[in-house]
C-alpha positions in Angstrom: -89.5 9.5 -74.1 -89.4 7.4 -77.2 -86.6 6.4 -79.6 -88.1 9.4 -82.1 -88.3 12.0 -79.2 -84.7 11.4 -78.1 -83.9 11.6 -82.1 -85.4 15.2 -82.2 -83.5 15.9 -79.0 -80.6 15.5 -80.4 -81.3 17.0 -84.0 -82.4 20.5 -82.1 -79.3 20.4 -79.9 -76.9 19.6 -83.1 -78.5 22.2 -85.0 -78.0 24.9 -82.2 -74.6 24.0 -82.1 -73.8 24.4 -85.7 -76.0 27.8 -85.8 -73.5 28.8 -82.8 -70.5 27.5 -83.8 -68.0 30.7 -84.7 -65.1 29.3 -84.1 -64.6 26.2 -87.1 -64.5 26.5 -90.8 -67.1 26.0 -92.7 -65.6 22.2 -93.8 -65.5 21.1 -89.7 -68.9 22.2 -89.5 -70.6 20.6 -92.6 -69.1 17.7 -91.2 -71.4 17.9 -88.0 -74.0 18.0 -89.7 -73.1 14.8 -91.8 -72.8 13.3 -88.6 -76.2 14.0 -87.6 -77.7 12.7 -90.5 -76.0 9.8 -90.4 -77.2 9.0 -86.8 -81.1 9.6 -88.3 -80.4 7.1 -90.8 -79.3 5.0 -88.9 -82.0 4.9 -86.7 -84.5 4.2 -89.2 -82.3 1.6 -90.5 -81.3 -0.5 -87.3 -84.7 -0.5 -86.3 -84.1 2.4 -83.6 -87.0 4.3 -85.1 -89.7 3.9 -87.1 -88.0 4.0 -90.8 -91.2 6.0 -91.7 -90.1 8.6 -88.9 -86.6 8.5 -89.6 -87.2 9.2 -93.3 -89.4 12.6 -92.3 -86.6 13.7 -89.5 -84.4 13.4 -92.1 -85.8 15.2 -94.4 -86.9 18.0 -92.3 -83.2 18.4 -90.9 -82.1 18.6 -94.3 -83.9 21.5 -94.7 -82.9 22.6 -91.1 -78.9 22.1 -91.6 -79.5 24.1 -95.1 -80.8 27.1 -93.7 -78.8 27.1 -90.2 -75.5 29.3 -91.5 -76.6 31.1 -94.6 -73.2 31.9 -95.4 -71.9 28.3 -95.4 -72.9 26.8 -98.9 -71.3 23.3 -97.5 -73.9 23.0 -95.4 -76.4 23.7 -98.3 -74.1 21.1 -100.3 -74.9 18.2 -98.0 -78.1 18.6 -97.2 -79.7 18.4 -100.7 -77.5 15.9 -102.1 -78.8 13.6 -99.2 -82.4 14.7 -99.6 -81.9 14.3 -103.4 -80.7 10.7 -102.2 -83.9 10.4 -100.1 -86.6 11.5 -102.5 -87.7 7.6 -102.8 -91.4 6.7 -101.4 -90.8 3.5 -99.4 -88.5 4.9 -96.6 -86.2 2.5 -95.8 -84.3 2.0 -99.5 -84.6 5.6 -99.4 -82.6 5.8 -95.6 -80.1 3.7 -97.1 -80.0 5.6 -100.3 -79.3 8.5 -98.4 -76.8 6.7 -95.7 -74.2 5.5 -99.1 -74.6 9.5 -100.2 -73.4 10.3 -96.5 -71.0 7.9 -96.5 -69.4 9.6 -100.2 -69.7 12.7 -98.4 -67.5 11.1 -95.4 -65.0 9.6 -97.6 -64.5 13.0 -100.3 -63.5 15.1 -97.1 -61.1 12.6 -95.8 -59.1 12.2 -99.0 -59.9 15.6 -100.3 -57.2 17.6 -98.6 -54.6 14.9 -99.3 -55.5 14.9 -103.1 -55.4 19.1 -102.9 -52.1 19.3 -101.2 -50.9 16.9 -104.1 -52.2 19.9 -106.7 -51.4 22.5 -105.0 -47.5 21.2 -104.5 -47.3 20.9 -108.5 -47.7 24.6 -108.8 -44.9 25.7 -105.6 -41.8 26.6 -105.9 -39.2 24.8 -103.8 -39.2 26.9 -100.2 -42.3 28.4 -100.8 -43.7 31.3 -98.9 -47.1 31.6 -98.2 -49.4 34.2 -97.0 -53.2 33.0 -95.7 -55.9 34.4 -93.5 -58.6 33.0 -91.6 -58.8 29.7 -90.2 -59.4 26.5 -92.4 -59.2 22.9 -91.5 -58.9 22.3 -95.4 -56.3 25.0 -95.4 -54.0 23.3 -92.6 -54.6 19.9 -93.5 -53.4 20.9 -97.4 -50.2 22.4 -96.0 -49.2 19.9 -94.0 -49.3 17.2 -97.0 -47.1 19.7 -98.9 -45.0 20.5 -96.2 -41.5 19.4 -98.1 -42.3 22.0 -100.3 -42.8 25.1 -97.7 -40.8 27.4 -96.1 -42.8 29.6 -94.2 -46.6 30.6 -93.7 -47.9 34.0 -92.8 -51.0 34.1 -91.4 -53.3 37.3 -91.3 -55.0 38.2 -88.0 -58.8 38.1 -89.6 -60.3 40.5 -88.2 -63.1 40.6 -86.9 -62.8 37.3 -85.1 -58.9 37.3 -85.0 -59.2 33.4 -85.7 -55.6 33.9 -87.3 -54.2 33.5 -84.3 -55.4 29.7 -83.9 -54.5 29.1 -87.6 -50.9 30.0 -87.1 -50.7 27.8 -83.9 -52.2 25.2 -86.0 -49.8 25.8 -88.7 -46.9 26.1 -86.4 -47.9 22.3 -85.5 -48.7 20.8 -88.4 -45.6 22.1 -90.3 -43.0 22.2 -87.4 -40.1 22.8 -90.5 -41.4 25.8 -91.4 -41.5 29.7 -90.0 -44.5 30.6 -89.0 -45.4 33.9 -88.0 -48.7 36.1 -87.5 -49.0 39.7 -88.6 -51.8 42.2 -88.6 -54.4 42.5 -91.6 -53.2 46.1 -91.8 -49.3 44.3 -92.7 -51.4 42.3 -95.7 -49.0 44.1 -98.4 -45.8 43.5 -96.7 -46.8 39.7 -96.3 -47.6 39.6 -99.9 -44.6 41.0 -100.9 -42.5 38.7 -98.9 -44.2 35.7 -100.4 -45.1 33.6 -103.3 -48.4 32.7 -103.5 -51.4 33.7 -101.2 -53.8 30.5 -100.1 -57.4 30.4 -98.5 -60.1 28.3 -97.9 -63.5 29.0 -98.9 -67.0 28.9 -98.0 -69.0 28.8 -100.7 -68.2 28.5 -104.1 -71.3 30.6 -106.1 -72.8 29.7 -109.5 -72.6 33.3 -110.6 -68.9 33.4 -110.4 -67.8 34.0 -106.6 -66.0 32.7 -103.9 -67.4 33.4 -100.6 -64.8 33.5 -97.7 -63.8 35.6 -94.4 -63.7 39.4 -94.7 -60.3 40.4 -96.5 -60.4 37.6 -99.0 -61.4 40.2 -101.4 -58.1 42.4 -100.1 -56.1 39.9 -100.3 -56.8 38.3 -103.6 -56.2 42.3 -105.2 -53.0 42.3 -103.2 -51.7 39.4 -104.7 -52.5 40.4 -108.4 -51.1 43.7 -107.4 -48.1 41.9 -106.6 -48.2 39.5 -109.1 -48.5 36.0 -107.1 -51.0 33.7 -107.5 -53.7 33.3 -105.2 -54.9 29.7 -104.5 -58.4 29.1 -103.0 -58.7 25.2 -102.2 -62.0 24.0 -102.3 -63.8 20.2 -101.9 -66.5 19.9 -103.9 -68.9 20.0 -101.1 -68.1 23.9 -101.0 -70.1 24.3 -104.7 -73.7 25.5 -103.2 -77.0 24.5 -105.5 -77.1 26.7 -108.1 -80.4 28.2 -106.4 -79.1 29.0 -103.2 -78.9 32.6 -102.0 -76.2 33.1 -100.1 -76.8 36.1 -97.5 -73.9 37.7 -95.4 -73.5 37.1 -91.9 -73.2 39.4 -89.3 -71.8 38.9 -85.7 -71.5 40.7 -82.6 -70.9 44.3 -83.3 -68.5 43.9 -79.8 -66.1 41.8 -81.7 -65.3 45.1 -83.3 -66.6 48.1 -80.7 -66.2 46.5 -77.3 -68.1 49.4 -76.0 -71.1 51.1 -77.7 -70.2 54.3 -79.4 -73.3 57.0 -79.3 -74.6 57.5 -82.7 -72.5 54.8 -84.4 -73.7 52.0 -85.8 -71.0 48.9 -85.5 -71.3 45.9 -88.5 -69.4 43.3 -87.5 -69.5 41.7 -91.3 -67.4 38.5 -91.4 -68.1 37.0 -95.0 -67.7 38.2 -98.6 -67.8 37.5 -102.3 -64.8 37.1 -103.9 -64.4 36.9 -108.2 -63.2 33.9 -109.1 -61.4 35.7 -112.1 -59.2 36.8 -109.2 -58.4 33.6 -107.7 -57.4 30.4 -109.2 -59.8 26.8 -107.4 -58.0 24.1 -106.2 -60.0 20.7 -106.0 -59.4 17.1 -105.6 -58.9 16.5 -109.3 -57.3 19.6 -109.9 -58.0 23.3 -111.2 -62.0 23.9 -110.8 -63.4 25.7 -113.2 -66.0 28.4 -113.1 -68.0 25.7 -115.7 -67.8 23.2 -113.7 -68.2 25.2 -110.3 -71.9 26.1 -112.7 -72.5 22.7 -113.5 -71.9 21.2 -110.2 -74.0 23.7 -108.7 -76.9 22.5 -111.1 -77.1 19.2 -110.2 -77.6 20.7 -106.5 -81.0 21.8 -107.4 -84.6 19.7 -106.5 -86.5 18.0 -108.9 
């Protein structure tokens, strides 16, 4: 087996892994997938393969990583701005073209939570209490860099899944001053009422003016305005997806919400939705994100 075959080894067994992957947010697994492009470039770089055959790997697994989660506009995010890096002819400026675009991407998700928390703490009170749901590796890493300013953090079970059970523990760690606690998405109104703001991550970030997250984003968010918090969604800018991306819901196994098949009932386990951004206010690294700039952002995205 050559250096090429061992490359598409790996690039089929990465991409099954982030098609499978149900347990990380959408922001751990974008990250994968930078990971594996990075390895293809720097393959065709170092010598490790052809830089003729690294150049058309890469560019096919662009187009693989893009279409692996429709639901996950990250993934969508990356992949073009590194085959927009790679458009070039001869293939190994365009490799190393593409490897400083991965290496932006690297370095915006390391500082990126960091600069959000430092946004997000301008707008809490002192003591805050926060309500959140689902699980977010933006969302926990925020918290913890504004953890002077929180109190406690109530985490929604989000269902189907029930990965608000990790986020509290996660939570519980990373803010070890503050009372967590875990209540059922049925409790989402008490919570609300007991706090003052409501934060989530996001998935996607949508031209036409939505927010793509977990199922109950949507509740939440109405609860909030209902209640007259704000609701936060913090988002890098690798969660805009290309203007012409079509996002399309996920479904996953029906068991997560009928263990057992019920005769003549059909069981949807839906997991994603869209959310308005007129009901939510963005969070990004430089500050409040803009439906215009979400727009123009998303623009950019697009192939030429």
């Amino acid at each position: 087996m050559n250096a090429s075959d061992d490359l598409r080894h790996h690039i089929a067994s990465e991409i099954a892994a982030i098609r499978g992957d149900h347990e990380r947010g959408a922001s751990a697994i974008a990250q994968r997938a930078v990971r594996l492009l990075r390895a293809i470039c720097r393959a065709g770089i170092s010598g490790d393969a052809p830089a003729a055959d690294a150049l058309a790997l890469l560019r096919e697994t662009c187009d693989q990583v893009e279409g692996a989660r429709p639901s996950m506009a990250p993934l969508a995010h990356v992949a073009r701005r590194v085959a927009l890096a790679a458009g070039g002819d001869d293939a190994l400026p365009a490799l190393q073209a593409a490897q400083s675009t991965i290496d932006a991407l690297i370095t915006e998700a390391q500082v990126a939570p960091e600069h959000i928390g430092a946004r997000l703490m301008e707008r809490l009170p002192e003591h805050a209490r926060i309500v959140t749901l689902s699980r977010s590796a933006t969302v926990t890493r925020v918290l913890q860099s504004a953890a002077e300013h929180i109190a406690a953090v109530t985490c929604l079970e989000s269902r189907p899944g029930g990965e608000g059970a990790d986020a509290a523990r996660e939570i519980a760690a990373a803010l070890p001053h503050a009372r967590a606690r875990l209540v059922a998405d049925a409790a989402m109104s008490l919570a609300v009422a007991e706090a003052d703001c409501a934060v989530a991550g996001v998935d996607a970030l949508l031209a036409e003016g939505y927010a793509v997250n977990k199922t109950g984003t949507h509740p939440l968010a109405l609860a909030a305005q209902a209640a007259h918090i704000p609701m936060y969604v913090l988002a890098e800018r690798a969660k805009i997806a290309p203007a012409d991306w079509q996002w399309q819901p996920e479904r996953f196994d029906p068991a997560l919400i009928a263990p057992n098949p019920i005769p003549g009932v059909t069981v949807e386990a839906v997991v994603f939705e869209r959310v308005p951004l007129a009901l939510v206010t963005v969070i990004g690294p430089g500050g409040i994100t803009t439906p215009d700039e979400i727009r123009r952002i998303a623009h950019e995205l697009i192939a030429r």
